[in-house]
SEZA-978318 format. One line per field, with one value per residue (C-alpha): residue in three letters; x, y, z negated. Coordinates in pm, whole numbers, plus 32768, in hexadecimal, padded with zeros to 4 digits. Each point is the difference from the previous one (the first is absolute). Layout:
<nodes>
aa c(ALA,...) .
x c(X,...) .
y c(Y,...) .
z c(Z,...) .
</nodes>
This chain:
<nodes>
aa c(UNK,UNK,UNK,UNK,UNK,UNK,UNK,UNK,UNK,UNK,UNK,UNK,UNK,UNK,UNK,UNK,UNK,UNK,UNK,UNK,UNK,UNK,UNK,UNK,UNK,UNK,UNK,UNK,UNK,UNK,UNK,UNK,UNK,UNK,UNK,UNK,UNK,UNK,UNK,UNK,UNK,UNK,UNK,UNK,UNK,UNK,UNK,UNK,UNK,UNK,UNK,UNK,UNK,UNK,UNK,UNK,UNK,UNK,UNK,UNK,UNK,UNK,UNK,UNK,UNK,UNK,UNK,UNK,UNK,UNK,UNK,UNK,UNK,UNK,UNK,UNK,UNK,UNK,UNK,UNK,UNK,UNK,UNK,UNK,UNK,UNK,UNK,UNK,UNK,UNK,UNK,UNK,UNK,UNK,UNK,UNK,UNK,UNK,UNK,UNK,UNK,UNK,UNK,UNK,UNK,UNK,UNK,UNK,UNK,UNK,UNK,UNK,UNK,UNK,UNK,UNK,UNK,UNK,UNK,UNK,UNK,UNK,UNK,UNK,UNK,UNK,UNK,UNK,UNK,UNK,UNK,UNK,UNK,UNK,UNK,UNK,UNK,UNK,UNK,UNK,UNK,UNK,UNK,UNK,UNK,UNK,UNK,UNK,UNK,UNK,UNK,UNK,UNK,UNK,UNK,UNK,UNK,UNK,UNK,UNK,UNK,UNK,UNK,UNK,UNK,UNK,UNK,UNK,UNK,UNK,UNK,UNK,UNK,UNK,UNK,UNK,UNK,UNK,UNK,UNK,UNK,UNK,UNK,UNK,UNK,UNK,UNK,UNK,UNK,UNK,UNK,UNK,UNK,UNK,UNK,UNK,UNK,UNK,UNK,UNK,UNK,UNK,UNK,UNK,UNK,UNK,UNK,UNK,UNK,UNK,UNK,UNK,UNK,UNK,UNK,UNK,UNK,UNK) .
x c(4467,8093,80EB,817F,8164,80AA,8133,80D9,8066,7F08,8025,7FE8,7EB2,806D,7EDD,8033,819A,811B,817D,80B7,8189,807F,812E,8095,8087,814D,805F,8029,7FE8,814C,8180,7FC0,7EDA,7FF2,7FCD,817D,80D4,80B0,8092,8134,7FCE,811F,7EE2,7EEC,8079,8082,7ED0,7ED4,80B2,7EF1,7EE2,803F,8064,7EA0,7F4B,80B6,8000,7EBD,7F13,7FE0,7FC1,7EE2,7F85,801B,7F2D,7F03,7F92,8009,7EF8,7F2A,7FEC,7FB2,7EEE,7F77,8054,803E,818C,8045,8154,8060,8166,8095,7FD8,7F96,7EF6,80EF,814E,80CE,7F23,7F43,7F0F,809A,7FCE,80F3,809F,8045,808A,80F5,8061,8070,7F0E,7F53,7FCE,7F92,7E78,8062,8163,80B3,8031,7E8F,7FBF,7FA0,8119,7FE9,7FED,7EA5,7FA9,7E91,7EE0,7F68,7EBE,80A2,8008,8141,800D,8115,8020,80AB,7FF0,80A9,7E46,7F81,7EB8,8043,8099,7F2E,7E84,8026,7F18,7EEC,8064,8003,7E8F,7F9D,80C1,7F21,8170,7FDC,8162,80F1,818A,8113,818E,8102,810D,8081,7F6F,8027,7F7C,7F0B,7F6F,7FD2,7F61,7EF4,7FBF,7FC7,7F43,7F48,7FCB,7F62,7F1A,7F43,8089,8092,8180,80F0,817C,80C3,8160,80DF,7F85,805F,8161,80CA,816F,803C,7F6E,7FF5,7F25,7F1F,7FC7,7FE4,7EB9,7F4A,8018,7F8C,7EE3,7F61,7EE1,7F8A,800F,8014,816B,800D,8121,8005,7FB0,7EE5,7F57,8000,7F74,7F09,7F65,804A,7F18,7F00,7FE2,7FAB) .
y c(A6C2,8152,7FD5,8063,800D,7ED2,8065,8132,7F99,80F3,80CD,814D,80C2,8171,807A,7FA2,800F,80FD,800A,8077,804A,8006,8103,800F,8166,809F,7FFC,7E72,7F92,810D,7FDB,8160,8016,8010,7E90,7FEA,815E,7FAD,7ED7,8014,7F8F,7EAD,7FC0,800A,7F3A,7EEB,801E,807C,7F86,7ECD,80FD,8120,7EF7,7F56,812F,8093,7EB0,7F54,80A5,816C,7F54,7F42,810D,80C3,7F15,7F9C,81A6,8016,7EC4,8053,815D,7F75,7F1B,8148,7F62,80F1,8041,8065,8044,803F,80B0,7FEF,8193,809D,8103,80F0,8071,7FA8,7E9A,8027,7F33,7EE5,7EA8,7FA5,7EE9,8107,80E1,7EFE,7F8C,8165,801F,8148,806F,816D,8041,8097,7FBC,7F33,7EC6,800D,7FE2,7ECE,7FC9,806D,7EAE,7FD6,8162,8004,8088,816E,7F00,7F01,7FF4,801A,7FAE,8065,7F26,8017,7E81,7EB2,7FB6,80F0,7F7B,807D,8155,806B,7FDF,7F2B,7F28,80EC,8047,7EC1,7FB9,815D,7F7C,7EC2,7F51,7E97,7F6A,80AD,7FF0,8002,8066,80C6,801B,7F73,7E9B,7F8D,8136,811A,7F04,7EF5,8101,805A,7E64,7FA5,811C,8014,7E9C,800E,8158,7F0D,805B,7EDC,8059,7FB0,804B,800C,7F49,809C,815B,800A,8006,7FE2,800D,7EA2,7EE2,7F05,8137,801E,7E98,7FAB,8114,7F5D,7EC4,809A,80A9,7F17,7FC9,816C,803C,7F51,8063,8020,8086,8175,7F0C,7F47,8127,80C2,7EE0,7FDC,817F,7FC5,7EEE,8096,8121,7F24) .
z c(9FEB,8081,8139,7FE7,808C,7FD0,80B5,8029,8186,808D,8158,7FCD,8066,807A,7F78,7E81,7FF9,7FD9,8002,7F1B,8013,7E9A,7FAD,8157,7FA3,7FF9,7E9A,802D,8159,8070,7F6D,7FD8,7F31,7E61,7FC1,8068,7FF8,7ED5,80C0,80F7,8158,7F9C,7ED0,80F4,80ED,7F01,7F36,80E5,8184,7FFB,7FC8,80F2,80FF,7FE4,7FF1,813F,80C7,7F68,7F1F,809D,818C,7F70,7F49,811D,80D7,7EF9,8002,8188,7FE6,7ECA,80B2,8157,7F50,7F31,7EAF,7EE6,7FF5,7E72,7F40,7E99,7FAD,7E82,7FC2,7EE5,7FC7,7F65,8070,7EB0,8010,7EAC,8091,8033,7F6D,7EB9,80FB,80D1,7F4B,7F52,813C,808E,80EB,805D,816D,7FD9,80A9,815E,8002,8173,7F0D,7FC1,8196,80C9,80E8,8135,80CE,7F94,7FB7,7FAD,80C5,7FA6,7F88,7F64,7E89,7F40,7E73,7F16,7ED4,7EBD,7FBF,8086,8044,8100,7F6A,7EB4,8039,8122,804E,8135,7F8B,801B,8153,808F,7F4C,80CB,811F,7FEF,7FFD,7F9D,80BC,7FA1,80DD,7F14,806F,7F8C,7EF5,7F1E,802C,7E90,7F49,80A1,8116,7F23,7F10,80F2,8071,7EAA,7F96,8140,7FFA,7EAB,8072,80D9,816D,80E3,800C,8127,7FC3,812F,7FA4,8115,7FFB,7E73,7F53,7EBC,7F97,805B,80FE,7E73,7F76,8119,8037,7E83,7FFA,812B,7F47,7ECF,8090,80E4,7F2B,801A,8170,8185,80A8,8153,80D6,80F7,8129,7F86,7F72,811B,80C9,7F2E,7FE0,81B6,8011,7F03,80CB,814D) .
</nodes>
């Protein structure tokens, strides 16, 4: 009988994982970018004042911390962006294009922010899809990459991250989301996704992770 996992509560191994931040880019991570300019700042603040304070106060920190450690440990550091291929956004997906969204290739919206600007090596993805796995061909990369771990963080919590767990999940690699590194418009949202999506991956929090890729490294 042929040997296999039996759990998903796995340490990571340096060699055979990979972070990836998901959509931490201006367009939706800034009051300023396209996700929101159409808003006043009283609608933000009423509507969007939970999100922006997590990602300030929570979310961008960890992030922050989690690519200081992955780099110190020499793990592969990988983002994906919503951008499209084309300026006017032809190439985005239909649920894309009915929701508005189109974040022209090379425009500031399009760019990582600049708290965890990446590295002249490290890999950057822009997707047309909610799924980075769909829209991009990460998947191939990660294979090349000999990736089998794979870090999960980013925004929002509910719809691009859990995206990637479940489609990750289902590509074969061993997913870990990182709870307080992600965020969503509301603390209801983002709890009512980790519950959802606890079958598909192992969640462990900025402090434990890092601890972990520490002590793997000793």
């Amino acid at each position: 009988m042929a040997d296999f996992l039996t759990t998903r509560e796995i340490p990571l191994n340096p060699q055979e994982s990979a972070l990836l931040f998901i959509d931490v880019q201006n367009f939706c991570a800034r009051r300023d970018g396209g996700e929101f300019k159409d808003l006043s700042e009283a609608d933000i603040t009423g509507k969007y004042g939970y999100y922006f304070d997590r990602l300030k106060c929570v979310a961008i920190p960890n992030m922050r911390r989690l690519q200081a450690a992955f780099r110190a440990a020499s793990i592969e550091v990988l983002y994906t962006t919503i951008e499209s291929l084309t300026k006017d956004g032809r190439d985005r997906s239909l649920d894309y294009k009915i929701t508005g969204f189109n974040v022209p290739k090379g425009s500031w919206d399009g760019r990582v922010i600049d708290e965890i600007t990446p590295g002249d090596d490290e890999i950057v993805l822009p997707k047309s899809s909610s799924s980075v796995f769909i829209s991009t061909h990460i998947d191939y990369l990660l294979r090349n990459l000999a990736v089998k771990q794979l870090v999960l963080c980013g925004i929002v919590t509910d719809q691009c991250v859990e995206s990637a767990v479940r489609d990750a999940c289902d590509l074969g690699y061993l997913v870990t989301l990182v709870p307080d590194a992600c965020a969503t418009y509301s603390q209801e949202r983002h709890d009512n996704t980790l519950h959802a999506i606890k079958g598909y991956c192992r969640q462990v929090c900025t402090e434990k992770l890092i601890s972990e890729i520490g002590g793997a490294q000793r």
